[in-house]
N, C-alpha and C positions, 0 to 999 in steps of 0.2 A: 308924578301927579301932585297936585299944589293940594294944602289943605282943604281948601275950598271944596274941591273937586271930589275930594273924600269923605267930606260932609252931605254933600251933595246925592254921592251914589248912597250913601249910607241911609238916605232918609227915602222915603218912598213915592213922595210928593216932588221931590226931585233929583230923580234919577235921570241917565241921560237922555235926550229927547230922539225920537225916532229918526231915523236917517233913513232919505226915498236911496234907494239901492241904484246904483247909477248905471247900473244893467240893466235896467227893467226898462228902457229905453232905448230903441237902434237907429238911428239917421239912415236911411237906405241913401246908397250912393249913386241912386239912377234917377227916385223922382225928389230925394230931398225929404219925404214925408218922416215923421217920427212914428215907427210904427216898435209894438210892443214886443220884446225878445223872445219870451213866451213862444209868442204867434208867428214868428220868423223862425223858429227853432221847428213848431208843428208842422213851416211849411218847406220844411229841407234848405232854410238859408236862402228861398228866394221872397223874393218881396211881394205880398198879397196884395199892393194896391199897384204895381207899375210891372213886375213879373221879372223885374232886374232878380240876376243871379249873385249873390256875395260870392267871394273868393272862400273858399273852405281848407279847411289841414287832410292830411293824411287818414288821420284818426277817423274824423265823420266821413271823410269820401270812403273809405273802406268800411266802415258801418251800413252809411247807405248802398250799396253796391254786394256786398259779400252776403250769401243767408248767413242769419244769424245763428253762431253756435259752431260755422264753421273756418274762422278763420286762424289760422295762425301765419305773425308776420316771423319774417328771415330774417337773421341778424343783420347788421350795418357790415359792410366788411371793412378792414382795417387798410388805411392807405397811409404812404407818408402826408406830416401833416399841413406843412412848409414847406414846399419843394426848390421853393427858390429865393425862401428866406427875406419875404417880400413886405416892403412896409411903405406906408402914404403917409398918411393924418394917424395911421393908428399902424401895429403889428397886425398882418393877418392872423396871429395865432388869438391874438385879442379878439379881435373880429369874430374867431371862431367858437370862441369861448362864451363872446355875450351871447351870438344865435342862438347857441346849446341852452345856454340859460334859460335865456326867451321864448325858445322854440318848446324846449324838452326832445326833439329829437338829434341822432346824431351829424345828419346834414340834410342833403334835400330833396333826395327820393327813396321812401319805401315800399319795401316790397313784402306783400301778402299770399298766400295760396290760401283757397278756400272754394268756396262755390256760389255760382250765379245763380239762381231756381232749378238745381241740380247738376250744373253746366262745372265739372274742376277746370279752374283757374289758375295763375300766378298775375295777378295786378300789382301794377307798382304805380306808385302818386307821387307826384311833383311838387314840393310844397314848393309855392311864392312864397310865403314866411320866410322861408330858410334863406337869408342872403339874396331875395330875387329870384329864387328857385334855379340859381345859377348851375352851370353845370361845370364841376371841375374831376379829379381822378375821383372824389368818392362818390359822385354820381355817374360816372361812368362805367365805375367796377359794379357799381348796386345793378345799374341795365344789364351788364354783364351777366351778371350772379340771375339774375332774375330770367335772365333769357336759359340759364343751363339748367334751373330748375323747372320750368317751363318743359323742358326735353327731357331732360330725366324720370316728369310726372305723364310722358304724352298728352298736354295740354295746351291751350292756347297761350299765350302771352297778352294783356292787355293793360295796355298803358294809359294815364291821365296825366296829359303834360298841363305844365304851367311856369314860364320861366323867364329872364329877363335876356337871357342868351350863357355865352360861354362866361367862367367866371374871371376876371379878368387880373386876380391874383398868383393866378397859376400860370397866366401867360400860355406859349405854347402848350404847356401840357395839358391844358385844359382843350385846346380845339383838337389835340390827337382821338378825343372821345368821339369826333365825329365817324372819324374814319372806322373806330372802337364797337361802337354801336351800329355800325352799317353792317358789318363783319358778320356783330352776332344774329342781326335780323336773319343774314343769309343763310348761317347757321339753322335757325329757325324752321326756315324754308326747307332747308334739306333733308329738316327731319320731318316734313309735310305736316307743319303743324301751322296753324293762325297768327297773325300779330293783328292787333285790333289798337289804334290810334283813337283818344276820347282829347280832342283840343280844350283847355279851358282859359278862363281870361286871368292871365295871358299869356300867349305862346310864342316869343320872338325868338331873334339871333339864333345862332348857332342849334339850337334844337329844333328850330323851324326847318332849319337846311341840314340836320341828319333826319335822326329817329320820330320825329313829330311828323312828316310829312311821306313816310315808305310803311305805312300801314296797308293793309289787305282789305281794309272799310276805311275809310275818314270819315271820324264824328267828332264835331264840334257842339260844346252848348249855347242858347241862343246869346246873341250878341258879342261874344268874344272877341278879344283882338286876337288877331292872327297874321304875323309878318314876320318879314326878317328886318329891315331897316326900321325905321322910325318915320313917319309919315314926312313931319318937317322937312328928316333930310332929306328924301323922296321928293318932296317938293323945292325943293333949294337945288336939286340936281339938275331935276328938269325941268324946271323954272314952269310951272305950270299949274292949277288947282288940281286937287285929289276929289273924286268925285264923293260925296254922300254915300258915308254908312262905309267909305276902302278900309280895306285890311277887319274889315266887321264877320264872320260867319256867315251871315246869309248872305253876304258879297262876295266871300269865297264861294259857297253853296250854287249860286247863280252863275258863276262863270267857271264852273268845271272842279275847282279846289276839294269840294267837301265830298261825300256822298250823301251825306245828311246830319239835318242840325235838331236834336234832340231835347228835350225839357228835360231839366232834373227826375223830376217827378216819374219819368218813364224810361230813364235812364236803364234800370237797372233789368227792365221786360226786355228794351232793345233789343239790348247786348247779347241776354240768353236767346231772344232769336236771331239772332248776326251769328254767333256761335255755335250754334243747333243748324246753323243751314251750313258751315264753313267745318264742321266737323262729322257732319252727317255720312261723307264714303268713307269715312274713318272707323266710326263707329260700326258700320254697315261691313 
């Protein structure tokens, strides 16, 4: 601090001048409007003038979703953490190190037990944050873990993917998770309990083509992407336009993909009733 600047705060007249809080402002990424954090935050992170849904973390999708008071999340499980000792532009162990930073969690699906309006649960969320919300062995083993407590508690399993596909650090080891994850949905099933699929933007690659798409309901929120390719390539394959709104939710939802595409807002009623009907000879 420069003398100046000491004199400054020291006198009362001038002290430092007010600073607008550069959060108190959100650009929504659907209609462009700048709408007030505050009032995006009241409205669950969607956008009150255009009804765009923001991408959300772990933290607040399990806030919104779980009653309050009941959740507790399951540890991260521990995997190796280089398996193939893989480096580009940077160390993946670097790479993994800033996410953690940035993120604060340990990679990019967690998993919670708790309850839906009475309904026990294990949900587990996908962060896009986390690296693209990629999938490699520590998201693999987390679906894992999250599908045995699921069976352990006689409960459903419901999941909220969001991801950019397989992670592409891990190479093979990372697509073994499809097969990983199909395994345990079966598992699931055997123990005649629910898997509940919530798609959100956005749900590509490799988790489109396991565990995102072998749910027992498919709910997507409105407007999401939802695919395995990339539209471009899609269209560079076969050289032809993609029609308005492909690979969107309600274009899944129309031609067979979804069972239904949900608001935030009512997310969380759905589900206990998807759940209440899906567990009902169970309980009975």
């Amino acid at each position: 601090m420069t003398w100046l600047n000491s004199v400054r705060n020291a006198l009362s007249f001038g002290g430092k001048k007010p600073q607008t809080d550069e959060n108190l402002w959100h650009k929504c990424k659907g209609c462009g409007q700048m709408v007030f954090t505050k009032e995006l935050e009241e409205n669950l992170h969607v956008c009150p003038r255009c009804d765009h849904h923001e991408r959300i973390g772990p933290k607040l999708r399990i806030r919104f979703t779980l009653d309050e008071g009941s959740c507790a999340e399951l540890p991260p499980p521990e995997v190796p953490q280089d398996p193939l000792k893989f480096r580009d532009t940077k160390r993946y162990t670097d790479r993994l190190k800033t996410a953690r930073a940035d993120n604060g969690e340990r990679d990019a699906l967690v998993n919670a037990r708790g309850t839906i309006l009475g309904h026990p649960v294990v949900l587990g969320v996908q962060d896009f944050g986390f690296m693209g919300g990629s999938m490699g062995l520590a998201v693999g083993e987390a679906f894992v873990r999250g599908v045995e407590e699921a069976i352990r508690l006689g409960c459903p399993y419901v999941i909220f993917t969001a991801a950019g596909g397989a992670r592409m650090q891990e190479g093979i080891l990372s697509l073994m998770q499809m097969p990983r994850s199909t395994v345990a949905i079966q598992m699931l099933h055997d123990a005649g309990l629910p898997y509940v699929v919530v798609m959100t933007d956005p749900t590509t690659g490799g988790v489109t083509a396991s565990y995102a798409m072998l749910g027992d309901v498919q709910i997507a929120e409105p407007n999401a992407l939802i695919g395995f390719a990339g539209q471009r390539v899609i269209e560079q394959t076969i050289r032809e336009k993609l029609p308005e709104g492909f690979q969107r939710s309600e274009y899944l939802l129309e031609h067979g993909m979804l069972d239904m595409v949900v608001h935030r807002s009512e997310m969380r009623e759905r589900l206990a009733t998807v759940i209440g009907y899906l567990t009902a000879s169970k309980a009975a």
